[in-house]
C-alpha positions, -999 to +999 in steps of 0.1 A: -572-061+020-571-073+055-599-055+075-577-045+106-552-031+080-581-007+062-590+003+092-557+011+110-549+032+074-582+049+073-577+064+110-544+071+099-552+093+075-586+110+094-561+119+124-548+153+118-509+155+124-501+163+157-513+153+194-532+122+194-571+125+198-588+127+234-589+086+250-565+076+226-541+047+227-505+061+227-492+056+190-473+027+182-436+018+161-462+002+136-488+032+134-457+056+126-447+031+094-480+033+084-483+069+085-449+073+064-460+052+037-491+071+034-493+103+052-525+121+063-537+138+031-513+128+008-540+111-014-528+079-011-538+048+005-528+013+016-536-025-002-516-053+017-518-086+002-506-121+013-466-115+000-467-075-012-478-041+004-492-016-018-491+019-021-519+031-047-533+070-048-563+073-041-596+094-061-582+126-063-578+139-026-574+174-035-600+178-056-623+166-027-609+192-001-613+220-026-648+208-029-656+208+009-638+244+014-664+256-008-692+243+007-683+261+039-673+291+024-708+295+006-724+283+044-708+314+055-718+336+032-757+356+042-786+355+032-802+385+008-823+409+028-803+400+061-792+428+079-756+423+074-761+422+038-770+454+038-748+466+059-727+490+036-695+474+031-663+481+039-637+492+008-615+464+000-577+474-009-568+472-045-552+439-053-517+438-058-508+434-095-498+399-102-459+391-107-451+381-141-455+348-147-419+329-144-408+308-177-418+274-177-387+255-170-386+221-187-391+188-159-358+170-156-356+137-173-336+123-137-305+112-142-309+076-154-315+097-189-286+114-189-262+088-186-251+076-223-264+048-239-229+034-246-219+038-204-254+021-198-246-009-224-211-019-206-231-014-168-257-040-179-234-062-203-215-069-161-247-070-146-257-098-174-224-116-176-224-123-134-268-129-129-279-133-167-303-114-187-335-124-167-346-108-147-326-080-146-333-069-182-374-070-178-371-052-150-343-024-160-365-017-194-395-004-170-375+021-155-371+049-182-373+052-219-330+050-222-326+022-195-354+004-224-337+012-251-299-003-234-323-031-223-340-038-261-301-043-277-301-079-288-261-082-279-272-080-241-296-110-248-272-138-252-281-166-230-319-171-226-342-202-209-377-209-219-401-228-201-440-226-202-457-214-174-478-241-156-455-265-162-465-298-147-506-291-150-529-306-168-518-313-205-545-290-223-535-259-199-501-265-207-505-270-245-523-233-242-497-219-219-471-234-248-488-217-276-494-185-261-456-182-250-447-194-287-467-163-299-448-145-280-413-156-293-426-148-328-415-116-319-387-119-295-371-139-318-361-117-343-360-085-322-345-098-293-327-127-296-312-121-333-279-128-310-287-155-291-261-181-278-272-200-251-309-217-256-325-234-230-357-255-235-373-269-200-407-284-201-420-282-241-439-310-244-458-298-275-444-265-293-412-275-293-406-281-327-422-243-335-398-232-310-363-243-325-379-236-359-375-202-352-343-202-338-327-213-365-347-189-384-335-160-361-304-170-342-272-176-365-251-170-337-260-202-316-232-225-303-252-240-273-285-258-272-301-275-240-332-295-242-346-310-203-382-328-203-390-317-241-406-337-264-417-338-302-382-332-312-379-348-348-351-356-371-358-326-392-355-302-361-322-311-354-308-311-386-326-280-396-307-265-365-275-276-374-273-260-412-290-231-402-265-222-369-227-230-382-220-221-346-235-250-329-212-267-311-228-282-280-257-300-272-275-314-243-304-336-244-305-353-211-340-363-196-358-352-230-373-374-253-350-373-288-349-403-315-314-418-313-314-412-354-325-376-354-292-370-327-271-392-355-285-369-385-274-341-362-238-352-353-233-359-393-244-325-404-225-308-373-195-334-381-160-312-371-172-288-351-190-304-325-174-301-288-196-313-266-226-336-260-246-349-232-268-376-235-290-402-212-281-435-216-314-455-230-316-483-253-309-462-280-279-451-270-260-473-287-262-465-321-252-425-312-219-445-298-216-465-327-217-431-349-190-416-327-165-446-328-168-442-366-156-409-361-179-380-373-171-357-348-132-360-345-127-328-323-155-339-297-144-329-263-170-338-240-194-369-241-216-376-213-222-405-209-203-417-240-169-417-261-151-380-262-119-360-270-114-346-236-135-359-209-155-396-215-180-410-185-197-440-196-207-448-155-227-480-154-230-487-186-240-522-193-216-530-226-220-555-245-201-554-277-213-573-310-191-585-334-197-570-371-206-591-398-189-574-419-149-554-416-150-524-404-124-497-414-113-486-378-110-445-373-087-423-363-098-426-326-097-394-304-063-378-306-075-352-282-091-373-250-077-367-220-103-387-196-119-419-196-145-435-172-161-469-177-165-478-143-194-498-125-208-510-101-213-544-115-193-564-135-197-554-171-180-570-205-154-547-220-123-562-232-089-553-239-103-558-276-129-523-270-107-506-248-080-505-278-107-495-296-112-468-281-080-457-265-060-467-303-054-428-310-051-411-276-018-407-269-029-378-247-045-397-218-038-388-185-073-403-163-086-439-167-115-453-145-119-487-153-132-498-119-157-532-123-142-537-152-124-576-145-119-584-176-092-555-186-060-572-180-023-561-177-009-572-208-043-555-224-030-516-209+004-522-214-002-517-253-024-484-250-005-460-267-009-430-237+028-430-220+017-399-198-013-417-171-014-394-140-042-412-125-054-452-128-084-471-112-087-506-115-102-512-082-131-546-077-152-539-052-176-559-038-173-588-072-137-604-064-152-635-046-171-649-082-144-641-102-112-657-119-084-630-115-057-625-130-023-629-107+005-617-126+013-582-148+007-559-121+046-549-130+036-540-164+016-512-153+041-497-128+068-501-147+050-485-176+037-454-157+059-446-123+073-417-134+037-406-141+013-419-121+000-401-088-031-422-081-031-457-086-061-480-071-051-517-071-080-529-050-095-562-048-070-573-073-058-609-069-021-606-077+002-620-055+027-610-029+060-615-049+041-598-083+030-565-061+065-567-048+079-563-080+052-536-093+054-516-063+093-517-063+093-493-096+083-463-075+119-465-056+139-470-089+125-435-110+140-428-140+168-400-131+169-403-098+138-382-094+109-386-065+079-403-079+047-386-084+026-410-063+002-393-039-027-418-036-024-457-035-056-479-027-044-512-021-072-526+000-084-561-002-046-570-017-020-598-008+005-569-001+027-579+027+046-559+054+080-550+032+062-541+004+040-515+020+074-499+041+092-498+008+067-483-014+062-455+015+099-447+020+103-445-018+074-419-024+077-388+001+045-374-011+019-399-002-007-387+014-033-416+010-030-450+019-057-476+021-045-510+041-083-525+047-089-558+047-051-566+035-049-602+051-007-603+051-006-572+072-005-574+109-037-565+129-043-527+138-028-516+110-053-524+082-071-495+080-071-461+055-040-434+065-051-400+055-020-375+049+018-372+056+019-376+094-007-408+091+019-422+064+048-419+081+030-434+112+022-465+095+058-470+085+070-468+120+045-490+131+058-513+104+093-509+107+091-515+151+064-543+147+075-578+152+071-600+117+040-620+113+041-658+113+040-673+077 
């Protein structure tokens, strides 16, 4: 306690209520907050810390009062053989008889006890489903014996994360701080967290094989497990997990430390029901990959970064496919995948040969990012089997200069996909100025007369010329982005990036009034 605090709450509570003493300093905003937080005589008294005021009662203030009246009572009192002890004294009136004594009422409980526990269970299952169990729950258990009992239900504990404290000292504090928090969940576990459905992990680096031990022991209802700077996880923890938890449908073991085979084990015993999974991309990564292209979790729907039924991002992945000694019997792909992402930022090695690989059984595809990736060709997309892309990337940046491009087929992808497509990124391409005159010439000739969905078309870097660029705008009414940089057959001070309709519709005037360039 901070000595000029102690003694500002000491005078406050030796001044008696009232005018301030004789030479005293007129009483300050501050001395008035002290003096309601603890009043003169109301036993209690103040404790400020660095980040918390305290308010603690003090040794039994009444008690001590009661013991000074006495003492100057008794100094009043003569002394035997003084003259005004004997005195003859004066007749006291009979006391009044004493009223009856009331009937002890019982103390109200307050009304946090008389709501119902079944009102209390829906006000905290909100509370829970917008800011989580923690630390709402801890705190709301403290408050009264039914607000600890709505607390304690294990269907209110759903989603928990566990990390030790200390995390990031030294490794023997932290080993102690793991086991003493494991102790802990020996309990919780199966009193708690019978319902758990959300785990996360953060910072195990020695218990955490105890730790998912018992929540496959006490938590059948687990369908999400997350795992961030944990280590010690074995092949037996994982597939322990998956047989004991038919729920388990997502995991997420970026930044931890996880044998590539113990996540393979896991993904075969899971097989079917597996949705999601998230992953770092190590060395290792590639025989996870290779045990999803053989298909063991058909209805995967998220894999990042790796192969998926909905969503795929493989962002910078270096690939480098190896032919198999031996045939292979190809899968049945991912008939659900609605997203894939192989782009980099260098030039990387898939081939129209993996791409078909992975794109033979999703009919469904409607987003593919194959940006860095030269060696994809026309004639290589054209046989996909998706009929529905909304958006396609197959934008070079930065690599066009060292490599051999290809300059023809552009066609084959417009013609394929313009009643479709809304984004379509054609930059640093190398085809020519008749081929993108022919590609880009789809857009005015939809079939049924309709307007084309294009919105967005990148075609910096390109041999686009003039015509080309006024025709593809007057065809598509509902372009709002398009990127003219560095397009060396347009005329100057208009090779730049046009940012919605009135932009657009500039450019085409600007085109249409400009005189032609020499050839």
């Amino acid at each position: 306690m901070a000595p000029r605090v102690a003694r500002r709450a000491r005078g406050a509570r030796g001044r008696v209520r009232g005018t301030p003493p004789a030479g005293a300093r007129a009483r300050s905003a501050e001395d008035w907050w002290w003096d309601r937080l603890a009043p003169s005589g109301s036993g209690y008294h103040l404790l400020q810390s660095d980040s918390m005021l305290l308010v603690l009662p003090g040794p039994e203030p009444a008690r001590a009062r009661a013991h000074r009246r006495a003492t100057r009572r008794a100094q009043r009192l003569p002394f035997p053989g003084s003259r005004a002890a004997g005195a003859k004294a004066k007749p006291r009136p009979a006391p009044a008889p004493a009223p009856p004594p009331a009937p002890q009422q019982e103390l109200d409980p307050g009304w946090g006890d008389r709501i119902p526990l079944e009102i209390l269970l829906q006000i905290f299952g909100l509370l829970v489903a917008a800011d989580g169990p923690m630390p709402f729950l801890g705190r709301a258990a403290r408050v009264c014996r039914r607000w600890h009992e709505a607390a304690s239900q294990p269907a209110l504990w759903h989603t928990v994360t566990l990390s030790p404290p200390l995390a990031g000292r030294l490794t023997k504090t932290g080993a102690k701080a793991e086991k003493k928090l494991l102790a802990s969940l020996e309990w919780l576990m199966p009193n708690r967290f019978s319902q758990l459905q959300r785990l996360t992990l953060i910072h195990w680096k020695s218990q955490a094989h105890p730790v998912l031990k018992l929540a496959s022991e006490s938590c059948p209802r687990l369908t999400f497990l997350k795992l961030s700077d944990c280590h010690g996880v074995t092949p037996n923890t994982l597939l322990m997990l998956a047989r004991a938890c038919p729920q388990l449908h997502s995991l997420d073991i970026q930044h931890s430390t996880v044998e590539s085979m113990a996540v393979v084990s896991f993904l075969e015993e899971v097989g079917p029901r597996m949705r999601k999974l998230w992953l770092t991309y190590n060395s290792q990564t590639t025989a996870i990959l290779g045990a999803l292209l053989g298909s063991c979790c058909p209805e995967l729907q998220l894999l990042e970064p790796g192969p998926c039924s909905q969503v795929l991002r493989l962002l910078n992945l270096v690939w480098l496919p190896k032919p198999s000694g031996r045939a292979v019997t190809p899968g049945p792909g991912f008939p659900s995948l609605e997203e894939l992402c192989l782009a980099g930022s260098t030039c990387n090695f898939v081939s129209n040969e993996a791409l078909g690989r992975l794109l033979r059984g999703s009919p469904n595809l409607r987003l593919l990012d194959l940006r860095g990736c030269a060696r994809i060709t026309p004639a290589g997309l054209h046989d996909l089997p998706c009929q529905e892309l909304e958006q396609l990337h197959l934008g070079l940046y930065g690599m066009s200069d060292r490599l051999t491009l290809a300059k023809e087929g552009s066609s084959l992808l417009t013609h394929k996909w313009c009643h479709t497509l809304r984004e379509l990124d054609l930059s640093g391409q190398g085809f020519s100025e008749k081929d993108l005159e022919q590609a880009l010439a789809a857009f005015s000739g939809t079939p049924g007369g309709s307007q084309p969905a294009l919105c967005s078309l990148n075609l910096r870097g390109t041999r686009v010329t003039p015509s080309t660029v006024s025709s593809v705008i007057s065809s598509c009414p509902g372009l709002l982005y398009l990127n003219l940089e560095s397009c060396r057959c347009l005329p100057r001070g208009l090779k730049r990036a046009y940012r919605g309709p009135e932009e657009v519709q500039w450019c085409l005037e600007q085109l249409l009034t400009s005189p032609p360039s020499p050839s």
